[in-house]
C-alpha positions as CSV (number, residue, x, y, z in Angstrom):
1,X,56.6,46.3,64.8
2,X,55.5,46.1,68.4
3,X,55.9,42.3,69.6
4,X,54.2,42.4,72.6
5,X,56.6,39.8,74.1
6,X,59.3,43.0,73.6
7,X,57.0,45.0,75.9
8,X,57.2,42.1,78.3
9,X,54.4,39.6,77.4
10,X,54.8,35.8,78.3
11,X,52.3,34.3,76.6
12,X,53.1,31.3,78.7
13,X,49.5,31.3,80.1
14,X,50.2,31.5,83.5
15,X,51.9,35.6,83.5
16,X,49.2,38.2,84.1
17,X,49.9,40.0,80.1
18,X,47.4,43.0,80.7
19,X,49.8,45.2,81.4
20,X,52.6,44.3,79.0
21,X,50.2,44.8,76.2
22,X,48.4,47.6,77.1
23,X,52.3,49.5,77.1
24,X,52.8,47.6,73.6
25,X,49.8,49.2,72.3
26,X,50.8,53.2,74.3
27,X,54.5,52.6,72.9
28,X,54.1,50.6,70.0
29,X,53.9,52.2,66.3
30,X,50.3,51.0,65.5
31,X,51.5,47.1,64.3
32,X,51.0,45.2,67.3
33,X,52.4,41.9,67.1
34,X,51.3,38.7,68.9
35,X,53.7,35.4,68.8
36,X,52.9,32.2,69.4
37,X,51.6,31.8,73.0
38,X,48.5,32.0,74.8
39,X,47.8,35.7,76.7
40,X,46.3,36.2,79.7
41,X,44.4,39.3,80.1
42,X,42.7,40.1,83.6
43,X,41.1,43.6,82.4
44,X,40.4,44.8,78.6
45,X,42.7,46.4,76.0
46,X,42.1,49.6,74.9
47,X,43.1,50.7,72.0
48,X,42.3,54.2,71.5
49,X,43.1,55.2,67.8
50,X,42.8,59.2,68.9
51,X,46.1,58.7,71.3
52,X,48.0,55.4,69.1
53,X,46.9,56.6,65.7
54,X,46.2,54.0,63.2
55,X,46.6,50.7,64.6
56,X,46.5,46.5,63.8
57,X,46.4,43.5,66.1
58,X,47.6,40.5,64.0
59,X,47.9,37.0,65.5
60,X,50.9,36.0,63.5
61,X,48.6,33.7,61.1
62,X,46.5,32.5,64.2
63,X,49.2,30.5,66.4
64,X,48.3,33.0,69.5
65,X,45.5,33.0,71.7
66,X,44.6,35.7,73.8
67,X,42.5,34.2,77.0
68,X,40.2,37.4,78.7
69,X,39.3,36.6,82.2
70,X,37.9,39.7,83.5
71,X,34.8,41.2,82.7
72,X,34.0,43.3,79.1
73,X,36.0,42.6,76.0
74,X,39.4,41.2,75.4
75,X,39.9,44.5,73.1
76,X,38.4,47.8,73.0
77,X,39.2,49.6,70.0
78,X,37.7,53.6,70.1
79,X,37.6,56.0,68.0
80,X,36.2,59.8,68.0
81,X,34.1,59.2,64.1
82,X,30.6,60.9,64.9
83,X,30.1,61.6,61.1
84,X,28.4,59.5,58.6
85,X,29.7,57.8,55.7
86,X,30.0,60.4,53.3
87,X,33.6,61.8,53.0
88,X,32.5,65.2,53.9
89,X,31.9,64.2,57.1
90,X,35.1,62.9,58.0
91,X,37.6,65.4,60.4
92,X,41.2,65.6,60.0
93,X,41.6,63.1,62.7
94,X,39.4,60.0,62.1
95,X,41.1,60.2,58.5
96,X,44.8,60.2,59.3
97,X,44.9,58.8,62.7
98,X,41.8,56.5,63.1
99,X,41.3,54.6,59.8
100,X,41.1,51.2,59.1
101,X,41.7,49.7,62.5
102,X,42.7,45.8,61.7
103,X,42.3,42.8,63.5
104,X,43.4,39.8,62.4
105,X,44.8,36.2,62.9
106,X,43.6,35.7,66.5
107,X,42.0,32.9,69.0
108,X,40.0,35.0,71.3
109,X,38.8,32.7,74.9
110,X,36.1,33.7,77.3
111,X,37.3,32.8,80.4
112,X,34.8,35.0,82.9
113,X,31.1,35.1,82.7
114,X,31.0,38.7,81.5
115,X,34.2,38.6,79.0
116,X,33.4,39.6,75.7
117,X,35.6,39.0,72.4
118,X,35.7,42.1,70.8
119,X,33.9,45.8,71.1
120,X,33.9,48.1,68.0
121,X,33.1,51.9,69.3
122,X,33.3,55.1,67.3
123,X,35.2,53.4,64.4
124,X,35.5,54.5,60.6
125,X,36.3,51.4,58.5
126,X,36.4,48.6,61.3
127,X,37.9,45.3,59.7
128,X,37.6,41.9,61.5
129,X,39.6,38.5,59.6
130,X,40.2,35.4,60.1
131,X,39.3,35.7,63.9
132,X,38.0,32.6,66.3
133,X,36.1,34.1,69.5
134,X,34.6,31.5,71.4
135,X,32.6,30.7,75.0
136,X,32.8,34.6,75.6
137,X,29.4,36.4,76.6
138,X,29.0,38.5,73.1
139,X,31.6,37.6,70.5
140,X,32.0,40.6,68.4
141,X,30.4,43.4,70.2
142,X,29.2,46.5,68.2
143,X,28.2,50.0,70.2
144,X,27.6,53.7,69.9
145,X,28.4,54.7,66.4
146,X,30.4,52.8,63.7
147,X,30.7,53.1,59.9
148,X,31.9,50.9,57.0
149,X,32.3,47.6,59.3
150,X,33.7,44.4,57.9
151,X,33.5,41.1,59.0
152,X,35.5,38.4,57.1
153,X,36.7,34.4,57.6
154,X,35.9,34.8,61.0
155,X,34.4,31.7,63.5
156,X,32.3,33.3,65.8
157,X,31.7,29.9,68.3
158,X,29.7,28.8,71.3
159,X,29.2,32.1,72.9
160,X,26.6,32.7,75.9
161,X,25.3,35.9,74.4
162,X,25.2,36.9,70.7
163,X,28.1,35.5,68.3
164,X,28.0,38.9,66.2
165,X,26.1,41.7,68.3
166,X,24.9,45.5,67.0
167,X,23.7,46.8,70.3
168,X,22.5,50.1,69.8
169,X,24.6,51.4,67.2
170,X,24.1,53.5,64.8
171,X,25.8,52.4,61.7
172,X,25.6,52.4,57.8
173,X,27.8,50.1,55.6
174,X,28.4,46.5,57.3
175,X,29.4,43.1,55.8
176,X,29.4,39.6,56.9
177,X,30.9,37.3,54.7
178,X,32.3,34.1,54.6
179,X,32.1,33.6,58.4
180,X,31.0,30.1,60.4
181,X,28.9,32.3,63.3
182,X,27.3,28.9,65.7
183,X,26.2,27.6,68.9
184,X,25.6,31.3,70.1
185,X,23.2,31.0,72.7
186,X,21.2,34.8,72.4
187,X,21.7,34.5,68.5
188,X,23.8,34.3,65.8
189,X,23.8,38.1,64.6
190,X,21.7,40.1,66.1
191,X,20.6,43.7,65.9
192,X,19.0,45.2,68.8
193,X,17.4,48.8,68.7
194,X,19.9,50.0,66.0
195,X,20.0,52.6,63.2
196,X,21.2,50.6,60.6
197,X,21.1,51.0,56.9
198,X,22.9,48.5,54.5
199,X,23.4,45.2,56.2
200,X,25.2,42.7,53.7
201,X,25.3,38.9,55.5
202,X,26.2,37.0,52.8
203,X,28.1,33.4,52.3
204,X,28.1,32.5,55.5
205,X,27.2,29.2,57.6
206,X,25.0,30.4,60.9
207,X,24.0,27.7,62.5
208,X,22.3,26.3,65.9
209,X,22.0,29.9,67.5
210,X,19.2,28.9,70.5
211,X,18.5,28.4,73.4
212,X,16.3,25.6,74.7
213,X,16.0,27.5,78.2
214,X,14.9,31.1,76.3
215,X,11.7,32.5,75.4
216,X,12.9,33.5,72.0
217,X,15.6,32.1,70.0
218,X,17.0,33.0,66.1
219,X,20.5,33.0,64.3
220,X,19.8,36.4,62.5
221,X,17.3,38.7,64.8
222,X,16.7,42.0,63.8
223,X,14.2,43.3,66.5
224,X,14.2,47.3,66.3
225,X,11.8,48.6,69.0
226,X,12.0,52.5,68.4
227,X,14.8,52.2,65.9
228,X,15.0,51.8,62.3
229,X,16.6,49.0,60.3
230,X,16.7,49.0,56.6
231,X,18.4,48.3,53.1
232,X,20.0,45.0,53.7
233,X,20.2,41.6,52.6
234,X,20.4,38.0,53.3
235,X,22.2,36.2,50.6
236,X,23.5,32.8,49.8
237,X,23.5,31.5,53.7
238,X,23.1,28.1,55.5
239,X,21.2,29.0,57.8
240,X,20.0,26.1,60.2
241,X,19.3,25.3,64.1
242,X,16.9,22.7,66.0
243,X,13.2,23.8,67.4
244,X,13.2,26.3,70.0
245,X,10.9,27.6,71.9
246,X,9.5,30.7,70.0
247,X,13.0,29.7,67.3
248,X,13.4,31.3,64.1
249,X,16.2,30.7,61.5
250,X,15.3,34.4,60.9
251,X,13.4,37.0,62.9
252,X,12.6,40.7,61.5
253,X,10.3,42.6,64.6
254,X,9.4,46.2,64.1
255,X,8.1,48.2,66.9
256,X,4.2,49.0,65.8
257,X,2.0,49.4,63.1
258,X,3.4,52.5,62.6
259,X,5.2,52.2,59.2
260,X,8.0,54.4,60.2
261,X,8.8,51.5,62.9
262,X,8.9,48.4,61.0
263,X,11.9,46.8,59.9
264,X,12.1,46.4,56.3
265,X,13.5,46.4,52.8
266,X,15.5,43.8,52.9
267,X,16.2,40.8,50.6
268,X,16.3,37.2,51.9
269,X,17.4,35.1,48.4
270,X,19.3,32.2,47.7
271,X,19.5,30.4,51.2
272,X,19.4,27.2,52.3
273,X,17.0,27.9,55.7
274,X,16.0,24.9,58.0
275,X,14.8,23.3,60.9
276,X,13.3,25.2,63.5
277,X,10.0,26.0,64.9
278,X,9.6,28.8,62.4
279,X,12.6,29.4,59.2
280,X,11.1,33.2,58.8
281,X,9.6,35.3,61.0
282,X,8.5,38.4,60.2
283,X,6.7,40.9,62.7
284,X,5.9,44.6,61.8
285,X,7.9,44.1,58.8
286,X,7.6,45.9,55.4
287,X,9.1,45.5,51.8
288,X,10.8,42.7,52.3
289,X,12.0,39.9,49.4
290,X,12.0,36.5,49.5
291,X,13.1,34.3,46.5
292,X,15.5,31.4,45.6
293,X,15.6,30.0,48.9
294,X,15.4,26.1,49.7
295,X,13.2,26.0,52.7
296,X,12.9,22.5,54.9
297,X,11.6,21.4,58.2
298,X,10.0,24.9,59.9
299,X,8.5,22.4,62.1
300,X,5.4,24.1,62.8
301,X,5.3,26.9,60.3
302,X,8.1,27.9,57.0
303,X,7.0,31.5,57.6
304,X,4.8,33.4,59.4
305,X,4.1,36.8,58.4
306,X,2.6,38.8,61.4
307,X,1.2,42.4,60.8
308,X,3.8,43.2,57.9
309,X,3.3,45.2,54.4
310,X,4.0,44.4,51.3
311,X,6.2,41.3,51.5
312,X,6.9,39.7,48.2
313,X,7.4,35.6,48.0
314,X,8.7,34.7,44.8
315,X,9.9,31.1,43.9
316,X,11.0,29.4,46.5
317,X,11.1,25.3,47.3
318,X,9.6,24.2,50.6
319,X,9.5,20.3,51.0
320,X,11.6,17.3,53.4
321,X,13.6,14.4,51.7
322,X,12.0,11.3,53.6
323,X,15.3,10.2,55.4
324,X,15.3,12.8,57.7
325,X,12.7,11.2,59.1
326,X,10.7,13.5,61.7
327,X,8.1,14.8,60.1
328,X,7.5,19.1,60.2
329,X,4.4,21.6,59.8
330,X,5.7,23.6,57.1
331,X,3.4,26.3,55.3
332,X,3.2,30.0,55.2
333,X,0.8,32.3,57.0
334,X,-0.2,36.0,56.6
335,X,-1.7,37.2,60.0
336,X,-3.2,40.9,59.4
337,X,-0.8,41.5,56.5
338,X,-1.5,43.8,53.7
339,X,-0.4,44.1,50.3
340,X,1.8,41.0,49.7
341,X,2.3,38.2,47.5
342,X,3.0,34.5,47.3
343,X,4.4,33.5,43.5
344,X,6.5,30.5,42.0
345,X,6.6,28.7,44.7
346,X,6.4,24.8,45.5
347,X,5.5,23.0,48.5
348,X,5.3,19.5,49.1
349,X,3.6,17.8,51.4
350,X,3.0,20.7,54.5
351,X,1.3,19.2,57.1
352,X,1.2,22.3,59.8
353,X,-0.5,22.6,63.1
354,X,-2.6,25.0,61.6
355,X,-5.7,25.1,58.9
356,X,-4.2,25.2,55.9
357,X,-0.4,25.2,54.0
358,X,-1.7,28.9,53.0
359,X,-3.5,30.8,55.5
360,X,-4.7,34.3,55.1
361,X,-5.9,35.8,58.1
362,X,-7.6,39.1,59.1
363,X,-5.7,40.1,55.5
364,X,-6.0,42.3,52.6
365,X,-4.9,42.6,48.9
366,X,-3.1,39.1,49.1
367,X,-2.4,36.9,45.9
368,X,-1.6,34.0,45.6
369,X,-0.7,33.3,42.2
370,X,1.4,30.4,40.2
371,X,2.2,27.7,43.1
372,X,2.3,24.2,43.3
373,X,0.7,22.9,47.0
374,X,1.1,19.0,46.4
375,X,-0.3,16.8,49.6
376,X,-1.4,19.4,51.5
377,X,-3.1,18.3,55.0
378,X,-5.5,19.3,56.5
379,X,-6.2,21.4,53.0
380,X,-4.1,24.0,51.0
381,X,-5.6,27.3,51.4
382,X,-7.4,28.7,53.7
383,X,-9.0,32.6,53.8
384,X,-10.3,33.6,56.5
385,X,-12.3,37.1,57.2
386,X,-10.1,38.9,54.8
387,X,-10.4,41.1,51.5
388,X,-9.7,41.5,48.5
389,X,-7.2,38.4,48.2
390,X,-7.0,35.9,45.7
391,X,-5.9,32.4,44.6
392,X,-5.2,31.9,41.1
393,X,-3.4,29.7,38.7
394,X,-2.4,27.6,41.1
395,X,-2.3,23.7,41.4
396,X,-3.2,22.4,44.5
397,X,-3.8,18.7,44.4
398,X,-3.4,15.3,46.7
399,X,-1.8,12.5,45.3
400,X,-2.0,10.3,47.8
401,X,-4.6,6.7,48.5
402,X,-6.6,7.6,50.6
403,X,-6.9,11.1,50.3
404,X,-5.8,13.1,53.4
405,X,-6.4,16.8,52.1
406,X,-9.7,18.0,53.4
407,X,-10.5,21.0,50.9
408,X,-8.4,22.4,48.1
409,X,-9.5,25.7,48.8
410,X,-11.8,26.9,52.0
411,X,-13.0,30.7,52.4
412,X,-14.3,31.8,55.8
413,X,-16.2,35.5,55.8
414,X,-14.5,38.6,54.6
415,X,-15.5,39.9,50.7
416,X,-14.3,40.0,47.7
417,X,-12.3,37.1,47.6
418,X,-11.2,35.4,44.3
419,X,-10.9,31.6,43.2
420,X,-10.2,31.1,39.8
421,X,-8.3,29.4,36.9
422,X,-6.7,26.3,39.5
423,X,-6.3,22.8,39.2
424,X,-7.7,21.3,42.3
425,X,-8.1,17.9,44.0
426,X,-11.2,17.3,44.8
427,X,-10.9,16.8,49.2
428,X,-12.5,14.5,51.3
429,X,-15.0,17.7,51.8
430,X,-14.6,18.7,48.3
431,X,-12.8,21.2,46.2
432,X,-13.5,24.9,47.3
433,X,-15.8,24.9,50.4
434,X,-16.6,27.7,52.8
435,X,-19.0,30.5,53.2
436,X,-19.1,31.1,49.2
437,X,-21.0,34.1,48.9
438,X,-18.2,37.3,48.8
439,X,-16.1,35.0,46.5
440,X,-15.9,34.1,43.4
441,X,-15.4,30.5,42.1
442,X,-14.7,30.5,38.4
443,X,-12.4,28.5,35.9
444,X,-11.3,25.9,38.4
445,X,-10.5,22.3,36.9
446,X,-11.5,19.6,39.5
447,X,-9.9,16.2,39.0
């Protein structure tokens, strides 16, 4: 094994190590070893599997601590893999000499304004445990080209930039699991004009990625521009911040209308997502899932859906036990969507900035079917200049003395809209109000 304090290391954190581990890694045979001690590093470590061969950094069970105070990333592990995923693809090379590069068991430290934890480049089956990398620009820093990625049991805390960061990559085959990923300032995970396909961020705690100083916050941000991202999911996450300005727990942006631009086909299921300005944002999005979720405190909106296709809502809980005290928005709105759906789910008492705790706006072919709006203010639904959308089924009722809830239902322009088969509260206005003549009012019980 190569001990890097057999190469000369000190890990007294005071000695200059840089150059003691580089030779460790050049000389070593692959297994390089880091004792107790904190290491100073003044420039980054490259480890480049092409000239080493297969190689693993291992913190001895996390008693070391590796400090980077010059710019880029404490380590720099390269590879030559320009292939895909399929084993076909693979050379001679990437499979005997550059597979499975480990890292494991460290404290990674920030100590410049440009150091970064760790950069993944050119990699075949990249694996990440049981790592803390903290107050470093980017934490875990993913470039160029990169297949079969795992992230495991890592803490990825109080960074400047992004905790886990695919920055123009093209990769297919990535998992984060099990991770704490907080307090990163330009997001939690973030993907940024990447060609992704199968994203898995599951079990994890991502929490309190903003930045009260930035335009745009969000703890998972998938903005794509002229890329594609798809075939991912979001699974079994707390997922959690304070309001932002322009915040989002999560944050899908495509590029345009164009359908080969917008980020999609995801699933978002089984989350507990909370306070910010927004929990889900979706922009130029398409085929996307979202079910089983516990949603509280989007403090002006749960989720607004902006120019997206065919996004499915299924049962989901939306509501605010009274001892937290500040009161939120809450509420979903479709903004020139098309094709999507809004089943199952309940909401109690939204109060948003906005019209209604269901707005459809500028929309088409939207239904909203089976939901329980309880204490809506200033009224539950609300279409506006849109077609072919409908409400049915659902119950949308205020309980409260006096009543707050304006309308139950309200229907502004557009044509052919449906209203049927609900159990409404009759508002302070009435039940279902509106410019009634493209709609159709019909089976409604008004108590």
């Amino acid at each position: 094994m190569a001990d890097v304090r057999a190469f000369g290391a000190r890990g007294d954190g005071r000695a200059d190590d840089t150059q003691a581990i580089q030779r460790a890694v050049k000389e070593g045979d692959g297994l390089l070893i880091f004792p107790r001690g904190v290491y100073r590093v003044t420039r980054p470590i490259e480890v480049a599997l092409a000239d080493c061969g297969p190689a693993s950094i291992s913190g001895s069970d996390g008693v070391a601590t590796v400090v980077m105070e010059g710019a880029g990333p404490a380590f720099h592990l390269l590879g030559t893999h320009e292939g895909t995923a399929d084993p076909k693809s693979l050379t001679a090379q990437v499979r005997e000499r550059e597979r499975l590069p480990l890292v494991d068991g460290l404290e990674i430290v920030g100590a410049h304004p440009e150091a970064d934890g760790i950069r993944l480049e050119g990699l075949w089956q990249p694996t990440l445990t049981r790592l803390h990398i903290h107050d470093c620009r980017h934490g875990i820093h993913v470039v160029r080209r990169n297949r079969n990625l795992i992230i495991a049991e890592c803490h990825v805390y109080h960074n400047r930039g992004v905790g886990v960061f695919y920055d123009r990559v093209n990769l297919h085959q990535s998992n984060i699991t099990g991770s704490h990923i907080s307090y990163n300032k330009a997001g939690g995970i973030k993907v940024l004009e990447s060609e992704i396909r199968n994203l898995q961020i599951s079990g994890n705690d991502i929490e309190y990625n903003y930045d009260l100083d930035a335009r745009e916050s969000a703890d998972v941000w998938i903005e794509t521009l002229s890329s594609s991202v798809r075939e991912g999911t979001i699974v079994g996450n707390t997922i959690q911040a304070v309001p932002s300005p322009g915040g989002a727990n999560v944050r899908f942006r495509g590029h345009s209308g164009d359908v080969r631009q917008k980020a999609g086909f995801w699933a978002i299921s089984g989350n507990l997502i909370s306070n910010q300005t927004v929990n889900i944002h979706l922009q130029y999005a398409r085929g996307i899932v979202i079910s089983g979720n516990s949603f509280f405190s989007g403090h002006e909106r749960t989720m607004r859906l902006e120019q997206s296709d065919y996004i499915v809502i299924g049962p989901n809980v939306i509501d605010r036990n009274p001892d937290y005290r500040v009161a939120t928005g809450d509420g979903v709105v479709f903004d020139r969507c098309v094709g999507c759906s809004i089943s199952g789910v309940v909401m109690n008492g939204p109060n948003p900035a906005g019209a209604a705790a269901v707005e459809m706006l500028d929309s088409s072919e939207i239904a909203i079917t089976g939901c329980q709006i309880l204490d809506p203010a200033p009224r539950g639904v609300l279409v506006r200049a849109s077609t072919r959308c409908r409400v049915s089924d659902c119950t949308i009722v205020d309980r409260r003395q006096p009543k707050l809830m304006q309308e139950a239902v309200r229907v502004e322009g557009g044509q052919s809209i449906m209203v049927v088969n609900n159990l409404l509260s009759a508002g302070v206005q009435g039940a279902v109000c509106g410019d009634l003549a493209a709609a159709r009012v019909e089976g409604n019980m008004t108590e």
